[in-house]
Chimera marker file (.cmm) of the C-alpha trace (Angstrom):
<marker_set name="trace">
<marker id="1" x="27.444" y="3.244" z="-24.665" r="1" g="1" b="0" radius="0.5"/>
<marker id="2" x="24.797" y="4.699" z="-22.346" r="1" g="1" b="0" radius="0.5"/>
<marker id="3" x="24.418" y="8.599" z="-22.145" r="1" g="1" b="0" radius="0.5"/>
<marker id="4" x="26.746" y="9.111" z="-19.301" r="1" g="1" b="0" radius="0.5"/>
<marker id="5" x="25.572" y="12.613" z="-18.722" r="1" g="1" b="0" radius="0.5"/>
<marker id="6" x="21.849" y="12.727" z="-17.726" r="1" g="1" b="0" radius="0.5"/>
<marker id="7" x="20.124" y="14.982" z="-20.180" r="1" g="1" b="0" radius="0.5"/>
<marker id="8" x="17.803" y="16.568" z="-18.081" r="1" g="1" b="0" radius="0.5"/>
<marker id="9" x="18.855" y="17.493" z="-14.626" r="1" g="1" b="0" radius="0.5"/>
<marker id="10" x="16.198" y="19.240" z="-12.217" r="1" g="1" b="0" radius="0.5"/>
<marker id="11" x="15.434" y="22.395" z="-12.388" r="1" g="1" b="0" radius="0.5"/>
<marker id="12" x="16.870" y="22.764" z="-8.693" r="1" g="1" b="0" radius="0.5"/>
<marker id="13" x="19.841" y="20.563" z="-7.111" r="1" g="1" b="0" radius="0.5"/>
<marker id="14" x="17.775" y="19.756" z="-4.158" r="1" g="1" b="0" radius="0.5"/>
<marker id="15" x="15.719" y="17.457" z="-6.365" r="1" g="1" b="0" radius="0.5"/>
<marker id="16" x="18.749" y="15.704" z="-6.650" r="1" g="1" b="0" radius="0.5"/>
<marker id="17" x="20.183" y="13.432" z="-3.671" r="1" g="1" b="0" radius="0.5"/>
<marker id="18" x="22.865" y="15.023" z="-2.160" r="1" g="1" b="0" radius="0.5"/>
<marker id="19" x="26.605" y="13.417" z="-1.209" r="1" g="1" b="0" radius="0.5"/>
<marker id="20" x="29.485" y="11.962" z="-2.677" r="1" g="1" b="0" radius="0.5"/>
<marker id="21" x="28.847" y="8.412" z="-4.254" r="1" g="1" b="0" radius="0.5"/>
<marker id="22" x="31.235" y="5.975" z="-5.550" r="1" g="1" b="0" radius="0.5"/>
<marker id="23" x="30.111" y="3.364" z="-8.387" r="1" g="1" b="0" radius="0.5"/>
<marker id="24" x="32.839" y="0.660" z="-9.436" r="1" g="1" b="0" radius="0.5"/>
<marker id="25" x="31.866" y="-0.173" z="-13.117" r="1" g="1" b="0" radius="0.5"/>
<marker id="26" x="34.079" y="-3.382" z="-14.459" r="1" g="1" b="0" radius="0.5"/>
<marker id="27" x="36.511" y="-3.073" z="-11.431" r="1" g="1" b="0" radius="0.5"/>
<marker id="28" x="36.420" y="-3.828" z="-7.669" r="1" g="1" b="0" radius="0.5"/>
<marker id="29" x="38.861" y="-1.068" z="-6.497" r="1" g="1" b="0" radius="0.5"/>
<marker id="30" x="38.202" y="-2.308" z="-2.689" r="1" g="1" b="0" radius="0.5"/>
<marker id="31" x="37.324" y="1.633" z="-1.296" r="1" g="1" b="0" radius="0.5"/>
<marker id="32" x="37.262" y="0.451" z="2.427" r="1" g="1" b="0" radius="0.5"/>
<marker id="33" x="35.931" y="3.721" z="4.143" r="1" g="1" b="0" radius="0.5"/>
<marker id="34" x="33.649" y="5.401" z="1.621" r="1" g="1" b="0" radius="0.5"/>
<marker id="35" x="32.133" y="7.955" z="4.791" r="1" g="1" b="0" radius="0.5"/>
<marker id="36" x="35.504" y="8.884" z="5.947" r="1" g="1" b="0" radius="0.5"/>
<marker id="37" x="36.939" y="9.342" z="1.843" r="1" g="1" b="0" radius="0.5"/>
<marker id="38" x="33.466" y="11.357" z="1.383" r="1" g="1" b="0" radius="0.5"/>
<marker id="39" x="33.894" y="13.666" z="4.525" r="1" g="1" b="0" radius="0.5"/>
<marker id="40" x="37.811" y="14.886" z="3.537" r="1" g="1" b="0" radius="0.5"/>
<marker id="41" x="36.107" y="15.396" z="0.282" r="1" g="1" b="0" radius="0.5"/>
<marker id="42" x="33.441" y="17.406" z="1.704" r="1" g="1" b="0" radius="0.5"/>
<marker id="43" x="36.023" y="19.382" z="3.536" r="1" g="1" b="0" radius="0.5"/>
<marker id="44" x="38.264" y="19.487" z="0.987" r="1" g="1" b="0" radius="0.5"/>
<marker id="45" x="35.619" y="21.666" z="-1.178" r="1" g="1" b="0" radius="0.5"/>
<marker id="46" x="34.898" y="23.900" z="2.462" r="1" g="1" b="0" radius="0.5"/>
<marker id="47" x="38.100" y="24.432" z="2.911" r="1" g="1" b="0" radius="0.5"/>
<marker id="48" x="38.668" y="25.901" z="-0.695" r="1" g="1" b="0" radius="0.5"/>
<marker id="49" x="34.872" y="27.803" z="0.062" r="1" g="1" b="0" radius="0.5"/>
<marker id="50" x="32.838" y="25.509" z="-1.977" r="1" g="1" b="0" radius="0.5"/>
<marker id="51" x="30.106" y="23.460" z="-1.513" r="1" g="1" b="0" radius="0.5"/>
<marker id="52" x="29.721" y="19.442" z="-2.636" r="1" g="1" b="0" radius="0.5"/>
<marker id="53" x="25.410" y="19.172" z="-3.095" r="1" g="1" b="0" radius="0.5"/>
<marker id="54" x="26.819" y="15.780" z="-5.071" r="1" g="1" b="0" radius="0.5"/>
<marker id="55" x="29.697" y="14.198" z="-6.942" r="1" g="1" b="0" radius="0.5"/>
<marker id="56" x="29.411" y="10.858" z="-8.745" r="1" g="1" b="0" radius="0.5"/>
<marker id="57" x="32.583" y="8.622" z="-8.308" r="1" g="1" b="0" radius="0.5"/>
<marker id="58" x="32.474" y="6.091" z="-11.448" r="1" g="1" b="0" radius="0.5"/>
<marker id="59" x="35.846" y="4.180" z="-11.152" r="1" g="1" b="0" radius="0.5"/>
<marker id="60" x="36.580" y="2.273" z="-14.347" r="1" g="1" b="0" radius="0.5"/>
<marker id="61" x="38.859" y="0.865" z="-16.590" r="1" g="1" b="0" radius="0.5"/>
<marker id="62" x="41.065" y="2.028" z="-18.736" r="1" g="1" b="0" radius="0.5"/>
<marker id="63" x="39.273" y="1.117" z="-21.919" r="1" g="1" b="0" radius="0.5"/>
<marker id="64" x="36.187" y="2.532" z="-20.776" r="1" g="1" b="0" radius="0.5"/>
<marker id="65" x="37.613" y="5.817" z="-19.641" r="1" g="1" b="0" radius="0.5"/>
<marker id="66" x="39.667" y="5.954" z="-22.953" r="1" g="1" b="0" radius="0.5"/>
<marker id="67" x="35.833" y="5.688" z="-24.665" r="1" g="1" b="0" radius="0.5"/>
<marker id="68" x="34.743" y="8.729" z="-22.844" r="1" g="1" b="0" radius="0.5"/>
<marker id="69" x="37.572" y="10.532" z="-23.566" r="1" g="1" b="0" radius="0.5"/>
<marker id="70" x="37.356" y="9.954" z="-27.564" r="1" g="1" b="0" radius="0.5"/>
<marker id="71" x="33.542" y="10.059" z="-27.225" r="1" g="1" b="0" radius="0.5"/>
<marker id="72" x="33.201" y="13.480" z="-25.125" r="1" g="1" b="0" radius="0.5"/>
<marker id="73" x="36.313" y="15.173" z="-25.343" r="1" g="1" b="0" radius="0.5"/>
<marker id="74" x="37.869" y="14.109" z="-28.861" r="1" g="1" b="0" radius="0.5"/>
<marker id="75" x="41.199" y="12.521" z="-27.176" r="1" g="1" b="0" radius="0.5"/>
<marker id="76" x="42.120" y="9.494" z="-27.970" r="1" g="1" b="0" radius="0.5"/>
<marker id="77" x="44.905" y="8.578" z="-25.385" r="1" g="1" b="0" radius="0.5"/>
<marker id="78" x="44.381" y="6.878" z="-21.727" r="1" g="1" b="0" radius="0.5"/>
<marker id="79" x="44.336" y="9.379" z="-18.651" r="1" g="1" b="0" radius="0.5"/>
<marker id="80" x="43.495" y="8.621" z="-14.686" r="1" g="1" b="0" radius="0.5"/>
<marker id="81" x="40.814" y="10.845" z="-14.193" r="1" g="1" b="0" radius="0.5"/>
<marker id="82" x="37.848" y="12.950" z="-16.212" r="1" g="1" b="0" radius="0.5"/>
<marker id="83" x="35.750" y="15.225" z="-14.508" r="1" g="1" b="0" radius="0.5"/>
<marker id="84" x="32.590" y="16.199" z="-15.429" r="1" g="1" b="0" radius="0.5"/>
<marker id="85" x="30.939" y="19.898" z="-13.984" r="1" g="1" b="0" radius="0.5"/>
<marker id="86" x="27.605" y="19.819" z="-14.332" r="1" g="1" b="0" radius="0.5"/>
<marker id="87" x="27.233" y="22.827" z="-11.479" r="1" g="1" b="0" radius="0.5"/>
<marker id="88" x="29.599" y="25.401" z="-9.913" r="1" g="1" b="0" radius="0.5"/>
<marker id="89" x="28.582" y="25.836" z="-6.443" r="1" g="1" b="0" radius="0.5"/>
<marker id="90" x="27.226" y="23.774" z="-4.694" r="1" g="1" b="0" radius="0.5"/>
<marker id="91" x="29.110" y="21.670" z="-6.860" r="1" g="1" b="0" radius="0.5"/>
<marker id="92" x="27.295" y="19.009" z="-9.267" r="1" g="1" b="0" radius="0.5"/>
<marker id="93" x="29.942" y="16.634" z="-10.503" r="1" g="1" b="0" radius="0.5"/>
<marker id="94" x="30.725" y="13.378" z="-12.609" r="1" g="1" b="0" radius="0.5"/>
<marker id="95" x="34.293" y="12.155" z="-11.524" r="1" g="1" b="0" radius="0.5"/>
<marker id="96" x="35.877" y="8.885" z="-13.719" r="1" g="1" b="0" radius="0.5"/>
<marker id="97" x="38.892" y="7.646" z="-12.436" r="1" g="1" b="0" radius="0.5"/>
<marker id="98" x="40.573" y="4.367" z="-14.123" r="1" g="1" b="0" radius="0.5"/>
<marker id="99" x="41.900" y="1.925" z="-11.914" r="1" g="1" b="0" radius="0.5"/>
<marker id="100" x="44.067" y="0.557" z="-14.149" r="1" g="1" b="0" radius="0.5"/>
<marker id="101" x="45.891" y="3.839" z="-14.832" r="1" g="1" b="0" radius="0.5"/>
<marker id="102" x="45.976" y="4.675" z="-10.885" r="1" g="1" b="0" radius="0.5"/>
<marker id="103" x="47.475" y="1.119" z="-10.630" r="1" g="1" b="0" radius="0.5"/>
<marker id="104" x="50.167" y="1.828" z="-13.595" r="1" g="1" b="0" radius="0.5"/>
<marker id="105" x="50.903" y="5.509" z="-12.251" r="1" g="1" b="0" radius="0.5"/>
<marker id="106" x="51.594" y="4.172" z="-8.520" r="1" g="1" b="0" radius="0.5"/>
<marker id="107" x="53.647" y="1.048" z="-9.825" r="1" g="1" b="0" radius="0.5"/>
<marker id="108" x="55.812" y="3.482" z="-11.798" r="1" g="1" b="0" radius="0.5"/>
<marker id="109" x="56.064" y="6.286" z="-8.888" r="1" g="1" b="0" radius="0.5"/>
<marker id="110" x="56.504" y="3.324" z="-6.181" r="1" g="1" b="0" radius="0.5"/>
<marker id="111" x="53.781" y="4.160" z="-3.843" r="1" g="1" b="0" radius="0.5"/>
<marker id="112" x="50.779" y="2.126" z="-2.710" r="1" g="1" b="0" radius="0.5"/>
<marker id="113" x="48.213" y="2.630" z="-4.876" r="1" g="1" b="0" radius="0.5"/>
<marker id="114" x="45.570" y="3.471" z="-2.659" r="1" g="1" b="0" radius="0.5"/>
<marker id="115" x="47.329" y="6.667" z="-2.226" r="1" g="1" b="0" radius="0.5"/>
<marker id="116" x="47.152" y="7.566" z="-5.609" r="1" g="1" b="0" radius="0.5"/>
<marker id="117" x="43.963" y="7.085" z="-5.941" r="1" g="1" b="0" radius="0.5"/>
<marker id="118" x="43.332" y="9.432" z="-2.859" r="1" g="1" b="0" radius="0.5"/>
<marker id="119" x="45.551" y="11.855" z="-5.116" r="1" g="1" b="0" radius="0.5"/>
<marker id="120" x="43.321" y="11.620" z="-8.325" r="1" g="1" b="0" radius="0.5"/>
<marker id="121" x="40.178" y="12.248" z="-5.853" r="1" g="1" b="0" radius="0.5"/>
<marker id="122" x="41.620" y="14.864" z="-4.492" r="1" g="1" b="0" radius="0.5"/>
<marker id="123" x="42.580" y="16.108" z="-8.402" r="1" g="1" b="0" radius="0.5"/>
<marker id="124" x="39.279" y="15.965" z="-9.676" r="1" g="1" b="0" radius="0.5"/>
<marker id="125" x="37.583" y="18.179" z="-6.548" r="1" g="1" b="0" radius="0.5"/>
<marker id="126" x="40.380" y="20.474" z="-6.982" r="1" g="1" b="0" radius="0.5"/>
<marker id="127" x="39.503" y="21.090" z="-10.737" r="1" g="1" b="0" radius="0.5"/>
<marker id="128" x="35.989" y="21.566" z="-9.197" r="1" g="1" b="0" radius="0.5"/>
<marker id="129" x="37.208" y="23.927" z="-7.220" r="1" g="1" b="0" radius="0.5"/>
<marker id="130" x="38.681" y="26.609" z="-10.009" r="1" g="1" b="0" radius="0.5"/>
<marker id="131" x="42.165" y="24.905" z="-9.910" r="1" g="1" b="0" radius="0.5"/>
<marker id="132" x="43.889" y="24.241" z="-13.205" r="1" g="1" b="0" radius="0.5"/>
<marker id="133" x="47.128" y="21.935" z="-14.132" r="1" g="1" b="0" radius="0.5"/>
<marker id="134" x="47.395" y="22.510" z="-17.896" r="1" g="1" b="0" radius="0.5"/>
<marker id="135" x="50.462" y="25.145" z="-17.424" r="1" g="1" b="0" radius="0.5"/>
<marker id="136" x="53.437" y="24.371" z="-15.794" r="1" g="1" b="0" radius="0.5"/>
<marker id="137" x="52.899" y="27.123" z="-13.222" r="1" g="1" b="0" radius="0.5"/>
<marker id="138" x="49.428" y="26.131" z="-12.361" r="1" g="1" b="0" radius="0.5"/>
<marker id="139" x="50.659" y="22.890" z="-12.031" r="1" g="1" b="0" radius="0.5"/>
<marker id="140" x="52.414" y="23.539" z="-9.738" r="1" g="1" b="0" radius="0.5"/>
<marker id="141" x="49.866" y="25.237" z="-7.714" r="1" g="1" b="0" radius="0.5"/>
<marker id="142" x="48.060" y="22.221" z="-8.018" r="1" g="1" b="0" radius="0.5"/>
<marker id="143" x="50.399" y="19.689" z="-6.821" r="1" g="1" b="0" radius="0.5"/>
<marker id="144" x="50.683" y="21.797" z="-3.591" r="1" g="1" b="0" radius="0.5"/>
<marker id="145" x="47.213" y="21.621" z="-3.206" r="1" g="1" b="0" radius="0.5"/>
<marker id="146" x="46.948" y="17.952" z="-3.858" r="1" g="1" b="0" radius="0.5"/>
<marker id="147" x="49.734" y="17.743" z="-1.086" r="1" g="1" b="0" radius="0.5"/>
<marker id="148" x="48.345" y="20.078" z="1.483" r="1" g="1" b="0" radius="0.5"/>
<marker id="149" x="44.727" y="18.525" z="1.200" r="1" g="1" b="0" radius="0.5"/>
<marker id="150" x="46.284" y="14.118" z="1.495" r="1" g="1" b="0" radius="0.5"/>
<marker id="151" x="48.137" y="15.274" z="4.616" r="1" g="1" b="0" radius="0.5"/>
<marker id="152" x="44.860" y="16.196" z="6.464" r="1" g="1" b="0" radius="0.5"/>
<marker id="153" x="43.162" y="12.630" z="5.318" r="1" g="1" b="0" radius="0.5"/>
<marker id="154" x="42.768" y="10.844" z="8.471" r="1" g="1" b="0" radius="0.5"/>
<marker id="155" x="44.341" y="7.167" z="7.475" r="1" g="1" b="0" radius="0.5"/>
<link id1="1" id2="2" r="1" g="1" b="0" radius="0.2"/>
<link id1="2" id2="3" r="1" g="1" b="0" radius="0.2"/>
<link id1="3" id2="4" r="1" g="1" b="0" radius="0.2"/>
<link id1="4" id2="5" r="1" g="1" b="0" radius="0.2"/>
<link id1="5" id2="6" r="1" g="1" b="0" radius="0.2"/>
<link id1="6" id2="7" r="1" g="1" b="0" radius="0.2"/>
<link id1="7" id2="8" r="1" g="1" b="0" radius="0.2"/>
<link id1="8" id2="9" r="1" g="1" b="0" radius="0.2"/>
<link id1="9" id2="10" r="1" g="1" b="0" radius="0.2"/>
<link id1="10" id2="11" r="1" g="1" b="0" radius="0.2"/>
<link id1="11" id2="12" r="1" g="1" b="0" radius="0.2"/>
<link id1="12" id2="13" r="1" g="1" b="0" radius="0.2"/>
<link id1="13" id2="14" r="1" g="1" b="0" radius="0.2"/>
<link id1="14" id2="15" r="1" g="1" b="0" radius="0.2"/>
<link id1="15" id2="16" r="1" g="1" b="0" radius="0.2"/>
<link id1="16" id2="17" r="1" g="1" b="0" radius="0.2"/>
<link id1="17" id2="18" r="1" g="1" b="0" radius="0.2"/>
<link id1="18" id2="19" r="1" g="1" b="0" radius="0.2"/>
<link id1="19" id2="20" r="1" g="1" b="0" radius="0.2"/>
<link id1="20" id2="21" r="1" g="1" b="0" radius="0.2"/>
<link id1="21" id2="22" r="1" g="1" b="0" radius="0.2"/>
<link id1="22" id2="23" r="1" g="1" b="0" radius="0.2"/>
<link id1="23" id2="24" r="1" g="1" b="0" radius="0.2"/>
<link id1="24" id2="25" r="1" g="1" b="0" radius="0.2"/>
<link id1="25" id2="26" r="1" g="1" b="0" radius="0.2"/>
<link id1="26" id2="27" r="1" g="1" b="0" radius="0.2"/>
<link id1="27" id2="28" r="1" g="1" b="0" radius="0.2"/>
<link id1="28" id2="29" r="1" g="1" b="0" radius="0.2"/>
<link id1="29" id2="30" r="1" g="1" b="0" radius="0.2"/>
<link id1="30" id2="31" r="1" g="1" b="0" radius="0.2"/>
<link id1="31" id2="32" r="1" g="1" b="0" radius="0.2"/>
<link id1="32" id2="33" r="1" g="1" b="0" radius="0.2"/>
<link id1="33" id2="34" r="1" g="1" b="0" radius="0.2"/>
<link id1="34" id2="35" r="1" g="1" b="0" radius="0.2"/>
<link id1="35" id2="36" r="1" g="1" b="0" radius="0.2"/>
<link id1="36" id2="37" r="1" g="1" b="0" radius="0.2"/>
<link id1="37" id2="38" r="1" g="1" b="0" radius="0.2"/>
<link id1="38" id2="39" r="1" g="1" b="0" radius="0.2"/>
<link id1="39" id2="40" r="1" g="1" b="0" radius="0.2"/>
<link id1="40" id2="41" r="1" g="1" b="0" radius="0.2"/>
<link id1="41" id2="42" r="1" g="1" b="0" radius="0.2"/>
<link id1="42" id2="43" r="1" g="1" b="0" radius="0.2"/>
<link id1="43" id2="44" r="1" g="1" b="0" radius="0.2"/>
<link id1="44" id2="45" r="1" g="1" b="0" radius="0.2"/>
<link id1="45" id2="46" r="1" g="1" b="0" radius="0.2"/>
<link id1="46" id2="47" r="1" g="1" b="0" radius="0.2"/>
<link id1="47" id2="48" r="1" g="1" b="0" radius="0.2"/>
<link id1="48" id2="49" r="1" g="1" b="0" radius="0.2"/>
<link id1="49" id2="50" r="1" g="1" b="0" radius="0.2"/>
<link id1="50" id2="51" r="1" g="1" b="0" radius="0.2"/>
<link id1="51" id2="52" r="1" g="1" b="0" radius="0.2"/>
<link id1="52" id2="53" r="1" g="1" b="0" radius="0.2"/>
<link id1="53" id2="54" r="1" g="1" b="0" radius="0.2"/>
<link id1="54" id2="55" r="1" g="1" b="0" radius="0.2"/>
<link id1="55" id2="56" r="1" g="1" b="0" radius="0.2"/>
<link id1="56" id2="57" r="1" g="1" b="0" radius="0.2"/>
<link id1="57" id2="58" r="1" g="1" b="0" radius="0.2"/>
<link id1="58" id2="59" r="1" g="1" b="0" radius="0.2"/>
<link id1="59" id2="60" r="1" g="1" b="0" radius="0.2"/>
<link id1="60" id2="61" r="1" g="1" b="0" radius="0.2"/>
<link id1="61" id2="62" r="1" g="1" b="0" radius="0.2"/>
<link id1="62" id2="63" r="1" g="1" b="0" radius="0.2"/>
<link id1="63" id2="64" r="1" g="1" b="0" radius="0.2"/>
<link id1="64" id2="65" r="1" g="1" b="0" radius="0.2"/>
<link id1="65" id2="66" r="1" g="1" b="0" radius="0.2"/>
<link id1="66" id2="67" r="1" g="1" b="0" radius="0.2"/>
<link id1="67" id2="68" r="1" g="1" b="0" radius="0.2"/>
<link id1="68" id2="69" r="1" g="1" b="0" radius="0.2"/>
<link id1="69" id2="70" r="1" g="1" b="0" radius="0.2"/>
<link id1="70" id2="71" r="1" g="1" b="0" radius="0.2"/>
<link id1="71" id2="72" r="1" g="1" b="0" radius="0.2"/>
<link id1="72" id2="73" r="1" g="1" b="0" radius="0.2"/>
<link id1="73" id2="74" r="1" g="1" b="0" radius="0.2"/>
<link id1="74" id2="75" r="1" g="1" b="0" radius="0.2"/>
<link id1="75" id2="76" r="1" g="1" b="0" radius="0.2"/>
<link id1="76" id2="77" r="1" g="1" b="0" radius="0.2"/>
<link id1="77" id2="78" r="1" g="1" b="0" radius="0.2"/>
<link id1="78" id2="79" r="1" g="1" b="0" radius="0.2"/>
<link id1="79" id2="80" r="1" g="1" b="0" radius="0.2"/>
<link id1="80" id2="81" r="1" g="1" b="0" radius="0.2"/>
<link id1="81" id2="82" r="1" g="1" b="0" radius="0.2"/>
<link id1="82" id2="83" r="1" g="1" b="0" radius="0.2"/>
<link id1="83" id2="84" r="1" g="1" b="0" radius="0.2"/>
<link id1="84" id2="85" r="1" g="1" b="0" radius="0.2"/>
<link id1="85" id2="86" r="1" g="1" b="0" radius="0.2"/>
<link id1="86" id2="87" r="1" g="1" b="0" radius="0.2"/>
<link id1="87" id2="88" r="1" g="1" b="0" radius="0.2"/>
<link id1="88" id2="89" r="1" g="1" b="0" radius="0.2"/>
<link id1="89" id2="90" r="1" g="1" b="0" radius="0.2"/>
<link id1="90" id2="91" r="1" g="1" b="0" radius="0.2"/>
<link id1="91" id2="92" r="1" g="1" b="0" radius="0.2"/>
<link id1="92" id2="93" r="1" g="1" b="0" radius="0.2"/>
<link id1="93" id2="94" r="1" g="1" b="0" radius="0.2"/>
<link id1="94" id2="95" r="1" g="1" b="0" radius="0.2"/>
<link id1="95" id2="96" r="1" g="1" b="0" radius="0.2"/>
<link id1="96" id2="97" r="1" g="1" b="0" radius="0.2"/>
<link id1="97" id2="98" r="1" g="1" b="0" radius="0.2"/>
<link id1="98" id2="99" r="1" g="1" b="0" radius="0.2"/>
<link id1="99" id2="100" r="1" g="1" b="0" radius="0.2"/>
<link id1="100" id2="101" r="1" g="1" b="0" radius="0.2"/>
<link id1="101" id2="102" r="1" g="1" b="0" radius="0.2"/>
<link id1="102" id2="103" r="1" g="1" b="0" radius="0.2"/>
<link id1="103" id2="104" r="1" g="1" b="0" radius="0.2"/>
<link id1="104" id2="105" r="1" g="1" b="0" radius="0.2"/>
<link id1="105" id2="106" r="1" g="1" b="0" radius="0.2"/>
<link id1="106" id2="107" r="1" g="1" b="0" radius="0.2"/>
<link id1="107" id2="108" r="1" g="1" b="0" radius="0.2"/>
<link id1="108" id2="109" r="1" g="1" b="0" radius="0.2"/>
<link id1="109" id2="110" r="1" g="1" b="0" radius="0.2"/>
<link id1="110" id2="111" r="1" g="1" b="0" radius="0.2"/>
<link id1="111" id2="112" r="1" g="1" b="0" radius="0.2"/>
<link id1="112" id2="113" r="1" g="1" b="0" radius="0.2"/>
<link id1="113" id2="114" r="1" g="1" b="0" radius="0.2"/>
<link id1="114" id2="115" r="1" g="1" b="0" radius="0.2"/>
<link id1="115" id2="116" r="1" g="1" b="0" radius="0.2"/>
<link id1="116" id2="117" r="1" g="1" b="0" radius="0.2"/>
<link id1="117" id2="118" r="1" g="1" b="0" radius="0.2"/>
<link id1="118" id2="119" r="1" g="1" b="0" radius="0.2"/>
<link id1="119" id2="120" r="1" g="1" b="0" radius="0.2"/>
<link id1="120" id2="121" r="1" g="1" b="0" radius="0.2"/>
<link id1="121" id2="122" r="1" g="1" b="0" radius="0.2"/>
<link id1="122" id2="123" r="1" g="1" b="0" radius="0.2"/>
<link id1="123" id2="124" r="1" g="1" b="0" radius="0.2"/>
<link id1="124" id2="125" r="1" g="1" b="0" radius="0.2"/>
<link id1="125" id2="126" r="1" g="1" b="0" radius="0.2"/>
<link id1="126" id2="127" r="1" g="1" b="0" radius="0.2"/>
<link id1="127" id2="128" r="1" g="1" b="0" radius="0.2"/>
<link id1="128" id2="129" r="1" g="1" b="0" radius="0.2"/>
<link id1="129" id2="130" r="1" g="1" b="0" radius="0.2"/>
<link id1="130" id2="131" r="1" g="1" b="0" radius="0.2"/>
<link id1="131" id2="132" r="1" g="1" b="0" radius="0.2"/>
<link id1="132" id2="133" r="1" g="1" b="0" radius="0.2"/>
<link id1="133" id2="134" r="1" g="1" b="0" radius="0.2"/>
<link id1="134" id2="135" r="1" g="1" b="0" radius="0.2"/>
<link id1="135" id2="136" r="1" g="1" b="0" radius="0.2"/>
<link id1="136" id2="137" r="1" g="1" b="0" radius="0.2"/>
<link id1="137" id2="138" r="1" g="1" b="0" radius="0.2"/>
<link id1="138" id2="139" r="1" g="1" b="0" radius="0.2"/>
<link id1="139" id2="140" r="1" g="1" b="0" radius="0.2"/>
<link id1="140" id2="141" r="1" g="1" b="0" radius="0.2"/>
<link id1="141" id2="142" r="1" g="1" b="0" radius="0.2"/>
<link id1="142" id2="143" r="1" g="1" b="0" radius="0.2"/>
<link id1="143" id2="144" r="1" g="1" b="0" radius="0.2"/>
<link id1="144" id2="145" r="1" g="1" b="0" radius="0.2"/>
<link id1="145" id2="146" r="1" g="1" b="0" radius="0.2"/>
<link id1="146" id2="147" r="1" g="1" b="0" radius="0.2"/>
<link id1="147" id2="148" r="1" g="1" b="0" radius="0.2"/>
<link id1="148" id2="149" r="1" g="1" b="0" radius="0.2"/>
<link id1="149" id2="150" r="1" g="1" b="0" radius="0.2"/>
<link id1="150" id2="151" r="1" g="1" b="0" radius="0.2"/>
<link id1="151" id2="152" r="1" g="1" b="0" radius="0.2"/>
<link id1="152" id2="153" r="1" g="1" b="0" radius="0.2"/>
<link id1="153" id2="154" r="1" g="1" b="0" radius="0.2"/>
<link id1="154" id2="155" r="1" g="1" b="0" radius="0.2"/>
</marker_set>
């Protein structure tokens, strides 16, 4: 598997194009309105009082997620999303989402699955952002969060 982190980033992040980018890799996940997802994205990160210089969107399967997961964080189980900080703020990010799991994970909770995947977006800025979900209280932090932030996306 390639090096999925680049090894040598520039010495400043305005050497490095700025925005939020979205790369399909194995799936076509159909994003219809990249500009509007990337500007609630962008404000997402304001409104929290950070700053996006660039995130990377890879959305994947799940069998090439679960092979980052065992290669960079020694887990071998299937999740929805990975993020990757690679700088505070402005924020320098890798986000991998799997399709398949969003899929899964909407089928089971019986919503469409395009809002899911809005959800895990969301997720992975959040965790950019200094939020945290691996206590139950900060969870549930979290989950409001997710919630406040999808009812300002303009659908």
């Amino acid at each position: 598997m390639e090096n999925l982190i680049p090894p040598e980033w520039p010495d400043s992040p305005h050497e490095i194009a700025s925005g939020i980018f979205f790369t399909e890799h194995e799936v076509d996940a159909g994003l219809y309105d990249t500009t509007s997802l990337s500007a609630w994205l962008q404000d997402v990160a304001n409104v929290e009082g950070f700053c996006i210089h660039r995130i990377d969107y890879i959305l994947c399967t799940d069998a090439y997620l679960l092979s980052i997961n065992q290669q960079y964080l020694d887990h071998d189980y299937y999740t929805d999303i990975i993020t990757f900080p690679l700088q505070d703020n402005p924020i320098i990010a890798e986000i991998y989402i799997s399709i398949d799991r969003v899929k899964e994970n909407a089928l089971v909770m019986g919503i469409a699955w395009e809002n899911e995947l809005h959800r895990v977006m969301v997720h992975g800025v959040l965790h950019l952002c200094g939020y945290n979900d691996h206590e139950e209280e900060v969870e549930k932090v979290m989950r409001s969060k997710e919630e406040e932030h999808l009812r300002r996306l303009k659908r």
